[in-house]
C-alpha positions as CSV (number, residue, x, y, z in Angstrom):
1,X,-75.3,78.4,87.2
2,X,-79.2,79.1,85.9
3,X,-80.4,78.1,89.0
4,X,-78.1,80.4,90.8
5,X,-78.8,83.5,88.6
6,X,-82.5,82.6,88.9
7,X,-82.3,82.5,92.9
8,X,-80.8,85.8,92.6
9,X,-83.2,86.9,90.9
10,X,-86.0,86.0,92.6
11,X,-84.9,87.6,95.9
12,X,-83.9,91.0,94.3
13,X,-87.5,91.6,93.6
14,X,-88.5,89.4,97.2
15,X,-86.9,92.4,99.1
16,X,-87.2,95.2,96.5
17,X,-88.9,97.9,98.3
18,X,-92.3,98.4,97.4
19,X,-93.0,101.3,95.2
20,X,-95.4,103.6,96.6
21,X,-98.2,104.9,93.9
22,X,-100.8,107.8,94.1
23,X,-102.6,107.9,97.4
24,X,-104.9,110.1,96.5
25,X,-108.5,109.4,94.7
26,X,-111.4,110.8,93.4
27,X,-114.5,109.8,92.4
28,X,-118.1,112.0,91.3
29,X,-121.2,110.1,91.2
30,X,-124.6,111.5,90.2
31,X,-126.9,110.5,93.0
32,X,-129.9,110.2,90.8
33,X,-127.9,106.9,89.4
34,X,-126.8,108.4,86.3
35,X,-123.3,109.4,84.8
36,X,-124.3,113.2,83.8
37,X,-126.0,116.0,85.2
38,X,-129.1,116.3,83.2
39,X,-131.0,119.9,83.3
40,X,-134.9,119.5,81.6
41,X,-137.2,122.4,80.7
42,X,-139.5,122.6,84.1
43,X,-142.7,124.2,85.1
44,X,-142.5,128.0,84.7
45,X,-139.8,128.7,87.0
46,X,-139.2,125.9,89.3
47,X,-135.5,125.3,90.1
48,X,-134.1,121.7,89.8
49,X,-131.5,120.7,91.9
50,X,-128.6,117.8,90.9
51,X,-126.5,116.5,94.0
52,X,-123.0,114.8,93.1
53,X,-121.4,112.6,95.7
54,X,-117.9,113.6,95.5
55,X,-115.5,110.4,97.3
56,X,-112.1,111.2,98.1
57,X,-109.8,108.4,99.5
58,X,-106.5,109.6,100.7
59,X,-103.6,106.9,102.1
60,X,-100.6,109.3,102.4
61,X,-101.7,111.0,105.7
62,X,-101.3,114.8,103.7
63,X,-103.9,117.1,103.6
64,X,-105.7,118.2,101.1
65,X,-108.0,120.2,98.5
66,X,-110.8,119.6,96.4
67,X,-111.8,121.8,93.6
68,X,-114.6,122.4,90.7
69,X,-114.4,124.3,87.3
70,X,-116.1,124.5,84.0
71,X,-113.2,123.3,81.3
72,X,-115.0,125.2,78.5
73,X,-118.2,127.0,78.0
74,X,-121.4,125.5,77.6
75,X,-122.7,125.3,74.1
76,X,-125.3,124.6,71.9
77,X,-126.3,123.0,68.7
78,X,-126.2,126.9,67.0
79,X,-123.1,127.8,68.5
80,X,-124.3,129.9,71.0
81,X,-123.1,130.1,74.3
82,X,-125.0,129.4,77.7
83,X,-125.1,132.3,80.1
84,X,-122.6,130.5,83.1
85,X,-124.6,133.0,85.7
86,X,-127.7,130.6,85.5
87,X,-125.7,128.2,86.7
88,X,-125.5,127.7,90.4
89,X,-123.3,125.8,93.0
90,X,-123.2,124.8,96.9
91,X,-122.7,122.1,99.4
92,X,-125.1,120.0,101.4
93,X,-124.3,121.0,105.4
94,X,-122.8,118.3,107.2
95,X,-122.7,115.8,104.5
96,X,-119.1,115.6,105.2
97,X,-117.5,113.4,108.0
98,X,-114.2,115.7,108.7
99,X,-112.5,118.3,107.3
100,X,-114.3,121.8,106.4
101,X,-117.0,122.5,103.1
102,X,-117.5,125.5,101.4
103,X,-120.1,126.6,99.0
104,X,-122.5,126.8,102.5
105,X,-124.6,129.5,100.6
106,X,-124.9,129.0,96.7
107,X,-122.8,130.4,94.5
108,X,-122.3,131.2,91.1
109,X,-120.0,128.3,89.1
110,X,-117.8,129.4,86.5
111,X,-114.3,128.8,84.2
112,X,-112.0,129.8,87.8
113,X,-111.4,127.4,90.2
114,X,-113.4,127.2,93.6
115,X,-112.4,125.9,96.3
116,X,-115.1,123.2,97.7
117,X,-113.5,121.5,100.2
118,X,-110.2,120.9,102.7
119,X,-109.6,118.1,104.6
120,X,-108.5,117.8,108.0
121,X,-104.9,118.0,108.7
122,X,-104.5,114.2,108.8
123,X,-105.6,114.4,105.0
124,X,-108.3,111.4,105.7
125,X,-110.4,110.3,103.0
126,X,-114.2,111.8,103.1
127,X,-116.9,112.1,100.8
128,X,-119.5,115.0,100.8
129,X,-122.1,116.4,98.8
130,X,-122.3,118.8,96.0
131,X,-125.7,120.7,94.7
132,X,-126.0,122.1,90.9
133,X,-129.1,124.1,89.5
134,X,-129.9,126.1,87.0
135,X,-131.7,129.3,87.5
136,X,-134.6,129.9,85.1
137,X,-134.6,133.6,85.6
138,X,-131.8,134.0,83.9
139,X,-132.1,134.6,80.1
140,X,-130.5,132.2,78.0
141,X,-131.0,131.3,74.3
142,X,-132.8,128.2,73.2
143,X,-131.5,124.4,72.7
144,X,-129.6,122.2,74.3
145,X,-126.2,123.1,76.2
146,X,-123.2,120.8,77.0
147,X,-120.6,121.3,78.9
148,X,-118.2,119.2,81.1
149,X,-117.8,119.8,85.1
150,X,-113.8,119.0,86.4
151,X,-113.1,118.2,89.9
152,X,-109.5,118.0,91.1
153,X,-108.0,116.6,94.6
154,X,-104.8,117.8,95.5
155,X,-102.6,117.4,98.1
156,X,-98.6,118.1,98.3
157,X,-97.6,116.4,95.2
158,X,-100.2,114.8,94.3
159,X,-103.3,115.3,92.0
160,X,-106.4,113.2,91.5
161,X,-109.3,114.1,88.7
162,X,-112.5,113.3,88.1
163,X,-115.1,114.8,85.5
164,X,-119.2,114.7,84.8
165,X,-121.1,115.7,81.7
166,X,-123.8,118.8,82.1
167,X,-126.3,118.8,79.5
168,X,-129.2,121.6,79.7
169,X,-132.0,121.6,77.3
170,X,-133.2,125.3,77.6
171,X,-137.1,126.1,75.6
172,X,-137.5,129.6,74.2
173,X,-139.7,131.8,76.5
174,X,-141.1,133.1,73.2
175,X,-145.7,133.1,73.7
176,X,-147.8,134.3,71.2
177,X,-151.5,134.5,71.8
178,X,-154.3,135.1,69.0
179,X,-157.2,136.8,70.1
180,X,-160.0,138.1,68.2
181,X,-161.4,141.6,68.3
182,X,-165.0,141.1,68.9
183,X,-165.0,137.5,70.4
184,X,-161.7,136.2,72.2
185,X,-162.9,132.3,70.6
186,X,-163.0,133.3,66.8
187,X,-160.1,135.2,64.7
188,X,-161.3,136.9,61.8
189,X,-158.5,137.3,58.9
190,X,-159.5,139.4,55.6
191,X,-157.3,139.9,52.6
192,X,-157.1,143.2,53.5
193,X,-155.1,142.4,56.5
194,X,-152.1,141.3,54.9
């Protein structure tokens, strides 16, 4: 009678359909080889890009979205709160194999939702490329900013998520200069100065 019930058994689950799980998939990779986005002080005023290889793999034949947000502000060791407007957002042209990409021109990134990317109506997996930078003429206080970048897949029913750290270390723009009155190489100081 075991043998019987264990028979049973076995082919219930032999010709149990197969459950179908989440065809959708997401993955952000830093192209420099790291797992953050990593913004340094540069020379006066250059701007440093960061390009993210966004991967989306996509089995269930529905099209479908990709999109990027900030889930909170960025913020530093004082408390103090990173101006988002500095931060800036686009697409590589034609790093994409189907499917249309946004963020052509670059664009300001922020707490909403943009849209980045829509796949073709087959809803095949494609990977593209995203572009971050920070723009240095836009005041910001000193230290160093973190912050965590989301990116979302969706499709009808169906939601895929991936995230990647941003850490900026911002300098003061604060100069002071000494110069002396009567020769710019020596500062004279008296007690009566103070």
């Amino acid at each position: 009678m075991q043998k019987i019930s264990t028979f049973i058994f076995l082919l219930f689950f032999l010709f149990l359909p197969q459950a179908s799980f989440a065809a959708l998939g997401l993955s952000v990779n830093p192209l420099d080889g790291s797992n953050s986005l990593r913004f340094r002080p540069t020379v006066d005023g250059i701007q440093v890009n960061k390009e993210v290889r966004v991967r989306v793999t996509s089995t269930d034949g529905q099209r479908y979205q990709v999109f990027q947000r900030l889930m909170e502000p960025m913020i530093n060791e004082k408390g103090e709160i990173f101006d988002l407007r500095a931060l800036r957002t686009g697409s590589v042209s034609n790093s994409n194999a189907s499917g249309t990409l946004y963020l052509q021109n670059t664009d300001q990134m922020g707490m909403g939702e943009q849209l980045v990317y829509t796949s073709a109506q087959e809803g095949n997996g494609d990977s593209f490329v995203v572009v971050y930078a920070i723009d240095p003429t836009v005041p910001n206080p000193s230290g160093n900013f973190s912050g965590r970048l989301l990116l979302s897949a969706r499709s009808m029913g169906e939601q895929s998520q991936a995230s990647v750290s941003i850490f900026v270390e911002n300098q003061s723009r604060w100069k002071a200069e000494v110069s002396g009155g009567h020769s710019k190489s020596r500062v004279r100081v008296k007690d009566t100065d103070v």
